[in-house]
N, C-alpha and C positions, 0 to 999 in steps of 0.2 A: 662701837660704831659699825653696821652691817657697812658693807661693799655694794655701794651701786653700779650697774651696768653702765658701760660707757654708751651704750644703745640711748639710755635714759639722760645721762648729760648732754649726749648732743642736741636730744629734741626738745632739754629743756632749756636749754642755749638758745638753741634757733626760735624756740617760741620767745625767749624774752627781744632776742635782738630785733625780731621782727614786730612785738610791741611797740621800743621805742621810736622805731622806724617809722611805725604809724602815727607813733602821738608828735613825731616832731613835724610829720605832714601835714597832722589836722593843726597843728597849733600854727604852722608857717600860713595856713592857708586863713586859717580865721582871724589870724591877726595881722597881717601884712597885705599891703595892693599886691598885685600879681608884679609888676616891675621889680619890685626892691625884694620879691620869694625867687625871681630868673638869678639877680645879681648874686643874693644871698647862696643862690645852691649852689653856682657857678665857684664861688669863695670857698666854699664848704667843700666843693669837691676837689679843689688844687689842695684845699689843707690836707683834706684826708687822705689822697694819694701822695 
């Protein structure tokens, strides 16, 4: 197994986290009113902090 650069994990870190970041925006937004996507992020953000 070669050794990859930690250069190369962080950016392919940050590119996937910033993926799911996006797809859980378009999916909040395409699928929910805007009321119940404020409530939701509002939940989502006391969880994850």
């Amino acid at each position: 197994m070669p050794q990859l650069s930690p250069l190369y994990w962080m950016i392919s870190s940050f590119m996937v986290l910033f993926l799911l970041m996006s797809m859980m925006v378009v999916f909040f937004m395409n699928s929910v009113d805007f009321s119940s996507v404020e409530s939701c992020d509002v939940c989502l953000m006391n969880w994850y902090w």
